[in-house]
KOLTIBA-681641 format. One record per atom (N, C-alpha, C): residue in one letter; z, y, x. Coordinates in steps of 0.2 Angstrom, whole numbers, padded with zeros to 4 digits, always signed. Layout:
AZYX ...
This chain:
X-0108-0012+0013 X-0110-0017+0008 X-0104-0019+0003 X-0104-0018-0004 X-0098-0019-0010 X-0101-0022-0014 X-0106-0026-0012 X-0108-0033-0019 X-0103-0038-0018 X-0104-0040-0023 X-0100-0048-0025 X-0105-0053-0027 X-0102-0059-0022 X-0106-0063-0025 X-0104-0068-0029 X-0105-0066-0035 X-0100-0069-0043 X-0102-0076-0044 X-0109-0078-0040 X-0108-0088-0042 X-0104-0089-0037 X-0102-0087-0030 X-0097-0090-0025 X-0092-0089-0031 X-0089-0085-0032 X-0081-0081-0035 X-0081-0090-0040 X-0086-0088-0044 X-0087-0092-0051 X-0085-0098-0049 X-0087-0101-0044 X-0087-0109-0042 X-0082-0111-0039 X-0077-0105-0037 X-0072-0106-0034 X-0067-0105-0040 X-0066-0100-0045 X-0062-0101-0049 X-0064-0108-0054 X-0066-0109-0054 X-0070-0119-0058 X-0066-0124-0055 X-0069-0124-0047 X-0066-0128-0045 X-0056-0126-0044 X-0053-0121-0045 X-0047-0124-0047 X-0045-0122-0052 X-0048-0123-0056 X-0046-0124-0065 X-0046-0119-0069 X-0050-0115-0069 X-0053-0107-0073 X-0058-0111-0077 X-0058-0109-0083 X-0064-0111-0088 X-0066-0106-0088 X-0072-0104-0086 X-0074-0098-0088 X-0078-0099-0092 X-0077-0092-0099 X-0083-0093-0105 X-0089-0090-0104 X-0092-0089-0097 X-0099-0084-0099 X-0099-0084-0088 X-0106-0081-0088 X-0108-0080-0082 X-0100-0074-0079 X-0099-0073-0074 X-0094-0071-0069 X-0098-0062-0068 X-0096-0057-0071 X-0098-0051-0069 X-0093-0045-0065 X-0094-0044-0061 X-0090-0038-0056 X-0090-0031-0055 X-0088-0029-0054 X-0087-0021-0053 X-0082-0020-0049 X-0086-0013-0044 X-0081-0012-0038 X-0075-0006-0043 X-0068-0005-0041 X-0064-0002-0044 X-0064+0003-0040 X-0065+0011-0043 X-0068+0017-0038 X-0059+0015-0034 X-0060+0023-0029 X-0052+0022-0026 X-0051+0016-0019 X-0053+0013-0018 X-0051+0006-0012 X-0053+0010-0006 X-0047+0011-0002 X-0048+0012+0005 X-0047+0008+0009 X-0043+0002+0008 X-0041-0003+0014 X-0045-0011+0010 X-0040-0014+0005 X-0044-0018+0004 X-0050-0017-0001 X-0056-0022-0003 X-0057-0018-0011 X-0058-0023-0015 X-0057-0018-0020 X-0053-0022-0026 X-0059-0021-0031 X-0061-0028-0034 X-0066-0026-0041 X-0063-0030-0047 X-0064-0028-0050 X-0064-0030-0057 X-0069-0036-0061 X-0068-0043-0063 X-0067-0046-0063 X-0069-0049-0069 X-0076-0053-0074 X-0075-0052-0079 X-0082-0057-0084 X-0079-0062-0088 X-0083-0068-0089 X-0085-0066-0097 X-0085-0060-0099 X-0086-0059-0108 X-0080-0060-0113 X-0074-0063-0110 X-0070-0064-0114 X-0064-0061-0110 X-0062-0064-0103 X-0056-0064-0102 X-0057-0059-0094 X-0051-0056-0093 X-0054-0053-0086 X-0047-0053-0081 X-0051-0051-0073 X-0047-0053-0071 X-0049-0048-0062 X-0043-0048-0057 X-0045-0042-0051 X-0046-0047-0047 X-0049-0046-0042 X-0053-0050-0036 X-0051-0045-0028 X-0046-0045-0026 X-0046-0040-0018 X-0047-0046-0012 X-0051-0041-0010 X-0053-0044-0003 X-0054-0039+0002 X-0054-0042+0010 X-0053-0036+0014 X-0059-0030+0015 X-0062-0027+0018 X-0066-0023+0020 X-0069-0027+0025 X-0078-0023+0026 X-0082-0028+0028 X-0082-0027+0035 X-0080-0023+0040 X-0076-0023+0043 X-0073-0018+0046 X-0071-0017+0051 X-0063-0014+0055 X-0058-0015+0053 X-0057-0023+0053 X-0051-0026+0046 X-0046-0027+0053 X-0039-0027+0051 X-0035-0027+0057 X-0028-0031+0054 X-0027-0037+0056 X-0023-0044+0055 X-0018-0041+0049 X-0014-0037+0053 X-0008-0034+0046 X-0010-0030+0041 X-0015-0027+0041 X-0017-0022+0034 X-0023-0025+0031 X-0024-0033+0031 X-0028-0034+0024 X-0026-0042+0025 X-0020-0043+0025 X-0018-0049+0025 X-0019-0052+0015 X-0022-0055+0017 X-0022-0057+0009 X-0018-0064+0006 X-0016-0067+0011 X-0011-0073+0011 X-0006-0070+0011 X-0003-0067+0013 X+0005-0060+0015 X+0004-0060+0006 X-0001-0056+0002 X+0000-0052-0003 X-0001-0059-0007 X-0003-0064-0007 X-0003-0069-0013 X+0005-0071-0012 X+0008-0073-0007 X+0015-0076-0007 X+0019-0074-0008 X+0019-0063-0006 X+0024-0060-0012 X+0024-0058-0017 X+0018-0060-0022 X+0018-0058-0027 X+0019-0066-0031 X+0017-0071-0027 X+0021-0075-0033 X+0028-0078-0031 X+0030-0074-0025 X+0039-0075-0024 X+0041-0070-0030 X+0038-0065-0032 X+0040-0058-0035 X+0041-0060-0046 X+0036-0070-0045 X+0034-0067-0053 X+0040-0069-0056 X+0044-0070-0054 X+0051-0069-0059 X+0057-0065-0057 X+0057-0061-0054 X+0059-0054-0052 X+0059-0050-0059 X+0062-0044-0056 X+0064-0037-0059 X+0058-0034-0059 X+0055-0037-0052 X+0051-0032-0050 X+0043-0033-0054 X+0041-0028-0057 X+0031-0031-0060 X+0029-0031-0054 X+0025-0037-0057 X+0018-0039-0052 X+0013-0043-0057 X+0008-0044-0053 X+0003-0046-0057 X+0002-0052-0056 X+0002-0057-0061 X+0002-0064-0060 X-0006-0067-0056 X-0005-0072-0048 X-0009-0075-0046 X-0009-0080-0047 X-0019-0080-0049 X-0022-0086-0051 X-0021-0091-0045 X-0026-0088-0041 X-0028-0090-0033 X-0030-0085-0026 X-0028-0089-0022 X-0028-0085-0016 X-0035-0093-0014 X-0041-0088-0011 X-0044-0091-0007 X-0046-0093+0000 X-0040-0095+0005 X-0042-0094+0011 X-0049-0098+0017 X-0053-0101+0011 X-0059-0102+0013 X-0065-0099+0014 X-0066-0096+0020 X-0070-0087+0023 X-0076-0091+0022 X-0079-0095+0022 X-0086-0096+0020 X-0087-0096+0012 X-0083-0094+0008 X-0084-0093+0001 X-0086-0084+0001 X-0083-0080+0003 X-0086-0073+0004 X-0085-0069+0010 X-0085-0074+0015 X-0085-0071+0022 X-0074-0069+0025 X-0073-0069+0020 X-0064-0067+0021 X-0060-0069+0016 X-0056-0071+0016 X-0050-0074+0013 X-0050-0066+0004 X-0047-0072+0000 X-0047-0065-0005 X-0042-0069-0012 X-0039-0065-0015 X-0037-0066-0021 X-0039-0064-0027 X-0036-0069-0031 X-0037-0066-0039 X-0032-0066-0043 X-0032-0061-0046 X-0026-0062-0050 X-0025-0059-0057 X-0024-0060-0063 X-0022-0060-0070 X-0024-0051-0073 X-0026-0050-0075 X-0028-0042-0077 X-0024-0039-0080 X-0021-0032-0079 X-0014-0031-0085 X-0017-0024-0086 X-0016-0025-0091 X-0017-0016-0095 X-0015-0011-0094 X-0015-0005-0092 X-0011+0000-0089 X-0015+0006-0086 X-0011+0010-0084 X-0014+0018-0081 X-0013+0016-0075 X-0019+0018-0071 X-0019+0022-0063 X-0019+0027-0063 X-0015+0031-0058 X-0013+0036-0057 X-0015+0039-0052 X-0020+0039-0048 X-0025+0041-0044 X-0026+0050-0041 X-0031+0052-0045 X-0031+0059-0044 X-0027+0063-0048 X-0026+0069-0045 X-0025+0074-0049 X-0025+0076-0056 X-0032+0075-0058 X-0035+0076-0063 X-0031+0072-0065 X-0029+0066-0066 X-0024+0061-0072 X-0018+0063-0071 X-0016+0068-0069 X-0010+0070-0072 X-0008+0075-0075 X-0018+0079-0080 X-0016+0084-0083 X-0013+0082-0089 X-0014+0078-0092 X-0012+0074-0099 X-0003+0075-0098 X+0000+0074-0092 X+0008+0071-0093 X+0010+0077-0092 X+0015+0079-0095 X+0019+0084-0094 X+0025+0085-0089 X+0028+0090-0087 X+0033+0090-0081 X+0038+0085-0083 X+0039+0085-0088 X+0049+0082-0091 X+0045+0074-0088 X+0038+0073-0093 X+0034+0066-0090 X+0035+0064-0084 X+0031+0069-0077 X+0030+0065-0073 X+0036+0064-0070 X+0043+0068-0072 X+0050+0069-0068 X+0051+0061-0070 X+0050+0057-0076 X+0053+0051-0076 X+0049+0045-0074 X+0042+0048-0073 X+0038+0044-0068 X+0041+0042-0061 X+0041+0048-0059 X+0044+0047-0051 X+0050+0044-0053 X+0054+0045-0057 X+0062+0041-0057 X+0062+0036-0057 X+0055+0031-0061 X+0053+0026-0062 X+0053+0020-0056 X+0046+0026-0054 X+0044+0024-0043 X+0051+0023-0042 X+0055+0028-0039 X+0060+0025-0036 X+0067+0020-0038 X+0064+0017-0045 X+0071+0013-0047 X+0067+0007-0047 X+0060+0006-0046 X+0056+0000-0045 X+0058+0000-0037 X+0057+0003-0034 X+0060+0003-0025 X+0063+0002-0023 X+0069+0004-0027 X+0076+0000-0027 X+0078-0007-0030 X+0076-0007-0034 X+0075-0013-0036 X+0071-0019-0033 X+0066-0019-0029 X+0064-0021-0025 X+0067-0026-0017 X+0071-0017-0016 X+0076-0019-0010 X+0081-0025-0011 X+0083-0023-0018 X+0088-0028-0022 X+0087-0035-0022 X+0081-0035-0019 X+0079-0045-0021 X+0079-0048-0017 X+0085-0052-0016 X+0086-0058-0011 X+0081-0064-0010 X+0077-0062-0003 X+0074-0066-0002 X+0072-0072-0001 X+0079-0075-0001 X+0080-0083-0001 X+0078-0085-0006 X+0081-0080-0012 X+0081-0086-0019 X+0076-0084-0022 X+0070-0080-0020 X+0064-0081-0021 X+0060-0084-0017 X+0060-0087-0013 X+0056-0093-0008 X+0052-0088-0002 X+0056-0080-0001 X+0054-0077+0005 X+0057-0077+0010 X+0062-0081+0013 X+0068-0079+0018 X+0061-0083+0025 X+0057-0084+0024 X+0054-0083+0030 X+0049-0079+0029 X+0049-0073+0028 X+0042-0069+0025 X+0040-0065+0030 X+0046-0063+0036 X+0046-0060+0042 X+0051-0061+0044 X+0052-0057+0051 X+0057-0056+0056 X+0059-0052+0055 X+0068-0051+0053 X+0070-0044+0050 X+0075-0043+0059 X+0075-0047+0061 X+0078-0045+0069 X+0074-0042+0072 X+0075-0034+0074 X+0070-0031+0079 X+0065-0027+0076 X+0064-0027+0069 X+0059-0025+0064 X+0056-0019+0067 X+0060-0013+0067 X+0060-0006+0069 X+0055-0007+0075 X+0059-0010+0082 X+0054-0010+0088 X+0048-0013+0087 X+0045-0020+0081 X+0039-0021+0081 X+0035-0015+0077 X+0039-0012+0075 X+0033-0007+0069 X+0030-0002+0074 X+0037+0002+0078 X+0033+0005+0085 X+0028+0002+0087 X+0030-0001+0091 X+0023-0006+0093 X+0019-0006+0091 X+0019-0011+0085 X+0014-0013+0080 X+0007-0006+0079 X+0008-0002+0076 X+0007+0006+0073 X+0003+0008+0081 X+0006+0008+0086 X+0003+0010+0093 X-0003+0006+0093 X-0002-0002+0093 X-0007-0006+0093 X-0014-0005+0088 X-0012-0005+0082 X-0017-0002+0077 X-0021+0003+0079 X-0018+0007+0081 X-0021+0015+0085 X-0026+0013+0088 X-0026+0007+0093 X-0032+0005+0099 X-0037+0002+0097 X-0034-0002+0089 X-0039-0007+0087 X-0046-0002+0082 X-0043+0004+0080 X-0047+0009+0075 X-0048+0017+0080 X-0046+0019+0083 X-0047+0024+0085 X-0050+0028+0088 X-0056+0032+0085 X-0062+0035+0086 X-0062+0042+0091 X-0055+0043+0095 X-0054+0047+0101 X-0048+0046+0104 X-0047+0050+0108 X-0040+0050+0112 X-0035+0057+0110 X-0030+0058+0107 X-0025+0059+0105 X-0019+0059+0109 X-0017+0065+0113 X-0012+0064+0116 X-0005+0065+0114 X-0005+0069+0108 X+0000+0067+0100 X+0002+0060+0100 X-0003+0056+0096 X-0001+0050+0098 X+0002+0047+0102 X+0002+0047+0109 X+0006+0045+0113 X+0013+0047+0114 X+0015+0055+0113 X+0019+0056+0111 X+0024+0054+0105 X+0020+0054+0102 X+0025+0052+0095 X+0028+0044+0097 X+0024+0042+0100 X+0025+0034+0098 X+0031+0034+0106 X+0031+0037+0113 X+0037+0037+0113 X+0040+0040+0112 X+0042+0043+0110 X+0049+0046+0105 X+0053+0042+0101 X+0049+0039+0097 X+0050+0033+0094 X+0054+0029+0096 X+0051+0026+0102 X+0052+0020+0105 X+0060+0020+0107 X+0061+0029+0109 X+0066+0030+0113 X+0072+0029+0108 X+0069+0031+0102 X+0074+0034+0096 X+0077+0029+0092 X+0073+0022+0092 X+0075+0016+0087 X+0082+0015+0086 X+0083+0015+0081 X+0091+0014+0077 X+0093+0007+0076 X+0099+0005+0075 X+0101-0001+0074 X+0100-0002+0065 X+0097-0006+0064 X+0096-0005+0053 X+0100-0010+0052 X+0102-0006+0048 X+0108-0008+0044 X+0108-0010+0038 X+0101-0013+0035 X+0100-0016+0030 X+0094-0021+0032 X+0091-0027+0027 X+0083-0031+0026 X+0083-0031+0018 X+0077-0032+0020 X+0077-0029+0011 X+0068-0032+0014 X+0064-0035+0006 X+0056-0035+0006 X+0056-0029+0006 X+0051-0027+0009 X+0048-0019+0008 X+0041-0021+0007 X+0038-0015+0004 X+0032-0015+0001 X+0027-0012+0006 X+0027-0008+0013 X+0024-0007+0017 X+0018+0000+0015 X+0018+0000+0006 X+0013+0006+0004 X+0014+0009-0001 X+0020+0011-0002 X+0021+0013-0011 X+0022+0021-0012 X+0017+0021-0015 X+0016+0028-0019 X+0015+0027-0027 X+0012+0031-0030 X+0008+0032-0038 X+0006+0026-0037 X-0002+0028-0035 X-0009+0024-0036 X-0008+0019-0033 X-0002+0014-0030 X-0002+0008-0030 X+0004+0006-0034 X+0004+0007-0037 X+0008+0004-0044 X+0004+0006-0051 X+0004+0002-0058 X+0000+0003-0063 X+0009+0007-0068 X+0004+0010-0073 X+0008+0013-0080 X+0007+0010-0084 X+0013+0010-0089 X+0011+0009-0095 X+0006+0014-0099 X+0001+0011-0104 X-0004+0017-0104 X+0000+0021-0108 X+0005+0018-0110 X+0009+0023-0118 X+0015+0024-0116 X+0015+0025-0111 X+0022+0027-0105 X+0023+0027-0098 X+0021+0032-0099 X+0021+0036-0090 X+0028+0033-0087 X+0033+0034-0090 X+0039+0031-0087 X+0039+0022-0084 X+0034+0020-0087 X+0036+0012-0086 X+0033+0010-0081 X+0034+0008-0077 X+0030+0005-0070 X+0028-0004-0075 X+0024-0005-0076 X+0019-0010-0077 X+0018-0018-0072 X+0017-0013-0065 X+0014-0018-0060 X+0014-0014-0055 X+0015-0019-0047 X+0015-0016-0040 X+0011-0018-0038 X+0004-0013-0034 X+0001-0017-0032 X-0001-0017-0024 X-0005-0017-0022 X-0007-0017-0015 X+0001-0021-0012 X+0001-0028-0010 X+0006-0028-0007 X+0003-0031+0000 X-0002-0030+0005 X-0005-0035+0010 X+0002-0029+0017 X+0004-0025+0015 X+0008-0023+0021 X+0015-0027+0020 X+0016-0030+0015 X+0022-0033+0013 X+0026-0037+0019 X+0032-0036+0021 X+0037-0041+0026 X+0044-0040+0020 X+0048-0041+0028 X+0054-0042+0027 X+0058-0037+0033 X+0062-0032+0031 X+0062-0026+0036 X+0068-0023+0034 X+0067-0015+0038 X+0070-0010+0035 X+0069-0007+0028 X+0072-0006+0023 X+0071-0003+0017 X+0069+0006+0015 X+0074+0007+0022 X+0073+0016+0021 X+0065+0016+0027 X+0063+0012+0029 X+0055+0014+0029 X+0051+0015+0023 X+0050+0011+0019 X+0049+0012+0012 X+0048+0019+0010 X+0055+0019+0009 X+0057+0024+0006 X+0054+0031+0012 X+0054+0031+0017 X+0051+0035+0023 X+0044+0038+0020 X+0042+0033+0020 X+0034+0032+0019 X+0031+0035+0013 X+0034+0033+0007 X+0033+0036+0000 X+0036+0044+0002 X+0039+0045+0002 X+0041+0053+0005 X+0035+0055+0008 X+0033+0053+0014 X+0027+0055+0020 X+0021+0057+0014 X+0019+0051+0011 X+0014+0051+0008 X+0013+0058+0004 X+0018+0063+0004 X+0018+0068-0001 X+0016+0073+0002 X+0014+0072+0006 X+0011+0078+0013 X+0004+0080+0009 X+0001+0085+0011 X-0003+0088+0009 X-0010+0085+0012 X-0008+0081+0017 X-0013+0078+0020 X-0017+0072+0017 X-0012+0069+0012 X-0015+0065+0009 X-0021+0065+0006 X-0022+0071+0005 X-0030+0073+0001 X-0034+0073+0006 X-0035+0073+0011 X-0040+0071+0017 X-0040+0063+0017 X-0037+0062+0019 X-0033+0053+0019 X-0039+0051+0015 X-0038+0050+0008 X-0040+0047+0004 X-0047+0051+0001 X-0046+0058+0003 X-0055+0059+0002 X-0055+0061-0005 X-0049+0061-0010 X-0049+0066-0016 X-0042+0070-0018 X-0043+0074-0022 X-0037+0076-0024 X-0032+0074-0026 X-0027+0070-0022 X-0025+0065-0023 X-0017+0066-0029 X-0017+0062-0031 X-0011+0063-0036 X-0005+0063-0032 X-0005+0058-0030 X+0003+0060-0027 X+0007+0063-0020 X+0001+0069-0019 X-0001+0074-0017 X+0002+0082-0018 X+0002+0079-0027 X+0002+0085-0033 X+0009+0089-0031 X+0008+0098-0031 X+0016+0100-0032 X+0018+0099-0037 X+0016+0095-0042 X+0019+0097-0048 X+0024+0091-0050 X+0025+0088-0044 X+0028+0081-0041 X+0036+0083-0037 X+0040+0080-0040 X+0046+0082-0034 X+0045+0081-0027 X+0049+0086-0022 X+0048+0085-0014 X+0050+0080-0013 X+0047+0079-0007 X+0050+0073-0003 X+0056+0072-0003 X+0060+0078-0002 X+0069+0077-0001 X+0072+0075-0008 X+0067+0076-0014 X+0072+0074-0020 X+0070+0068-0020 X+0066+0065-0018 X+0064+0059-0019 X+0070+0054-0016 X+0070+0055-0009 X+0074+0054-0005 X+0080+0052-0007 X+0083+0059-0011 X+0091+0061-0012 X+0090+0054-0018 X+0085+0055-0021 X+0086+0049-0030 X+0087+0042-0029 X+0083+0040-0020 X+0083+0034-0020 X+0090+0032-0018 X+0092+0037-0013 X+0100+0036-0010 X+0104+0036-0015 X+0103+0040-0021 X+0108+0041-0026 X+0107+0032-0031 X+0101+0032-0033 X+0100+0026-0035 X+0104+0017-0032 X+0101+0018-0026 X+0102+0012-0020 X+0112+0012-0020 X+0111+0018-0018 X+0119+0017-0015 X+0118+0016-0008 X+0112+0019-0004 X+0109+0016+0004 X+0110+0022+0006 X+0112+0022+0014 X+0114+0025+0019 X+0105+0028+0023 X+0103+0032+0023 X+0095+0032+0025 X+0095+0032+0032 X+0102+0033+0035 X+0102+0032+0041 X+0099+0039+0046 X+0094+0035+0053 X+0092+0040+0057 X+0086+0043+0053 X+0088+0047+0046 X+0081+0049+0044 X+0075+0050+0047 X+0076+0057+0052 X+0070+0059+0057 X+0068+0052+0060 X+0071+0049+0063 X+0066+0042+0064 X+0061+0040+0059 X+0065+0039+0055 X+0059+0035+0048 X+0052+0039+0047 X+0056+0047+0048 X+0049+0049+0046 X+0045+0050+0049 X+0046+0052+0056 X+0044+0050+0062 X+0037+0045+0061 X+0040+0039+0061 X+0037+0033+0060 X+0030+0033+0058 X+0034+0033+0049 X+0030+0036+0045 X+0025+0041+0046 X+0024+0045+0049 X+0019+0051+0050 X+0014+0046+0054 X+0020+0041+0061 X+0014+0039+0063 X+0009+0035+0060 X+0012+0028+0055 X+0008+0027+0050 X+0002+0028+0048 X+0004+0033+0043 X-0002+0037+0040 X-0007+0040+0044 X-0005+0042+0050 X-0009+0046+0054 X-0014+0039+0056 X-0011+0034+0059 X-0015+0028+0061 X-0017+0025+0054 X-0017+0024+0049 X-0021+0025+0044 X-0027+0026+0042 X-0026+0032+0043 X-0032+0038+0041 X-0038+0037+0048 X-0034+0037+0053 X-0039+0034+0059 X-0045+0027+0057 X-0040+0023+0054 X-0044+0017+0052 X-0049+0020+0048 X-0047+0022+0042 X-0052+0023+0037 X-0059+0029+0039 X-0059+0034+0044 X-0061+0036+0049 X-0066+0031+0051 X-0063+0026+0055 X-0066+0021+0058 X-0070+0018+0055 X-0069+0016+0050 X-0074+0009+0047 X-0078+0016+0043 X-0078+0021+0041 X-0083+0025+0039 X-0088+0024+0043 X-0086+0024+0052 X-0092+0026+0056 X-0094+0021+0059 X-0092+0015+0054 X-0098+0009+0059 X-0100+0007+0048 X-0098+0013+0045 X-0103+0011+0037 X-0100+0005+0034 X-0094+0004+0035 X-0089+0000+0029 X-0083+0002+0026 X-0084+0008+0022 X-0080+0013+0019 X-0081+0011+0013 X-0074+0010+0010 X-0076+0009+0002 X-0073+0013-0002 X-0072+0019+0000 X-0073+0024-0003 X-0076+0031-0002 X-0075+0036-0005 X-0080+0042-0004 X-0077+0047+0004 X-0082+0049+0008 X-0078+0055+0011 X-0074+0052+0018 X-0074+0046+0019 X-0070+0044+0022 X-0068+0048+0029 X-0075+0050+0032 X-0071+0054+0040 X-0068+0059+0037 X-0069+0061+0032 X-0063+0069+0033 X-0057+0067+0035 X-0054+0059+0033 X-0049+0057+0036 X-0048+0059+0042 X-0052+0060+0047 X-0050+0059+0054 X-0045+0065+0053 X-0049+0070+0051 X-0047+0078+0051 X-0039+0079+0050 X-0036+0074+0049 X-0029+0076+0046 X-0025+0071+0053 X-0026+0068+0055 X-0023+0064+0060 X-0021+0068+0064 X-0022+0075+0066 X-0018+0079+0073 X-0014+0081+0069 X-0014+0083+0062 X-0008+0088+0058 X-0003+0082+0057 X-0004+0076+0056 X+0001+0071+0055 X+0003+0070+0061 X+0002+0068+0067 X+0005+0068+0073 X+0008+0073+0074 X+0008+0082+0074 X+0011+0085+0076 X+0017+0086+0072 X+0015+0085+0062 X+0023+0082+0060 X+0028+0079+0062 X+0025+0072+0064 X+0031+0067+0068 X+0033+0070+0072 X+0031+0072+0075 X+0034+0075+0081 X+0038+0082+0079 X+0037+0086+0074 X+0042+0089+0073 X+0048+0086+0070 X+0046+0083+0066 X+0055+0079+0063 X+0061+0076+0068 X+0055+0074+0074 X+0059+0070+0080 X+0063+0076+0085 X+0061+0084+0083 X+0063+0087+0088 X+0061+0089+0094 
């Protein structure tokens, strides 16, 4: 179920001080596999509404208080984000905590097909783009934006093992003995990090917006509900991983930032280090990780397909990719 119930939304944007010109109308935004996100809109003025999945929601991946509090630590940063209205965390208003926030003009960059318009020389300065909002990112002191409690940067690394393991239990439609495998290796391999930086927990393309009249400009960040305070070269890990081929299972379409026509993983890598000035450290770790990640990911979305709260198309083919990403981690790890 993906209605909205737009008198609830309406009566809560009123009561803290939205004037709205006209009846409150909605629209799911195609694409939402974790939280969903609609579009928001009174005849005059409009605006995004995410909230979590109806259910197989799981504490750290559709935290909607997490993404309201980095995004208005973020509004006067380097970094785009999209200005918040309200965060509601009163769950008798739509059954689950949710936000809303300011609507800003731009390109998604989602399937494939949106990338026949941009040219090679284009998309090269798009990804350059991604990875100097990334950078930039890492760059922001989290004190003097009001995040130095946003997480535990002590121990980060051992909680994401864990964490990721834990997830596994809460979504996982079989037993996987890859899985266990990756996750001790892992365990055994943890690094000392050598940086904290906010990270963004999910960055690719299609969670950041374009300019629509420049592929180069990053616009806005969005999906922030994995957001802490941690390692940086996860991040960086992760946007790499993302560019597996598998992500087109994942997501259930031909995913853009999937595309070959995208630099590999390793330039990305090489751009961010060259950018940062950052040491990436025990890389095979990170990606490791990362593999597991995505692979416990794709289980969720998997998941909530099979008890019928997917909010997007195709979801189980997700499962299908989950052994090829485990067996990658495992090969990075040796």
């Amino acid at each position: 179920m993906t209605c909205l119930d737009t008198q609830a939304v309406a009566e809560h944007l009123e009561a803290v001080g939205l004037d709205l010109a006209g009846p409150l109308r909605s629209e799911l935004i195609a694409g939402g596999r974790s939280n969903l996100t609609y579009q928001l809109s009174d005849g005059q003025s409009r605006w995004v509404l995410r909230r979590p999945p109806q259910a197989g929601r799981t504490a750290s991946a559709h935290d909607m208080v997490r993404e309201a509090r980095v995004t208005a630590g973020l509004a006067d940063t380097a970094v785009p984000v999209p200005p918040l209205v309200s965060l509601c965390e009163d769950e008798s208003v739509l059954g689950a905590p949710f936000t809303v926030t300011g609507w800003i003009d731009g390109r998604v960059v989602r399937q494939r097909s949106d990338l026949t318009d941009l040219t090679d020389h284009e998309l090269i300065a798009t990804c350059a783009a991604l990875v100097d909002v990334l950078a930039t990112l890492h760059e922001v002191d989290p004190q003097k934006v009001g995040l130095s409690g946003f997480g535990r940067a002590q121990g980060y690394l051992e909680r994401q093992v864990a964490l990721w393991r834990r997830q596994w239990e809460q979504v996982h439609t079989r037993e996987l003995a890859d899985l266990e495998r990756l996750h001790i290796r892992l365990a055994d391999r943890v690094p000392t990090s050598a940086a904290t930086s906010i990270v963004h927990g999910d960055y690719r393309i299609d969670n950041v917006m374009l300019a629509a009249d420049d592929p180069a400009q990053v616009v806005a960040v969005l999906d922030w509900e994995l957001s802490t305070l941690g390692d940086p070269c996860t991040d960086v890990a992760l946007m790499c991983t993302y560019r597996h081929p598998a992500l087109d299972a994942v997501l259930g379409i031909p995913a853009a930032w999937a595309s070959p026509r995208l630099p590999a993983p390793e330039s990305l890598a090489d751009a961010y280090a060259r950018r940062s000035g950052r040491d990436l450290g025990d890389w095979a770790f990170y990606l490791g990780l990362a593999h597991l990640k995505l692979a416990v990911i794709a289980e969720g979305i998997a998941y909530r397909a099979s008890v019928g709260a997917d909010a997007g198309r195709e979801a189980r083919g997700a499962a299908a990719a989950v052994p090829e990403l485990l067996a990658d981690g495992l090969s990075h790890l040796g």
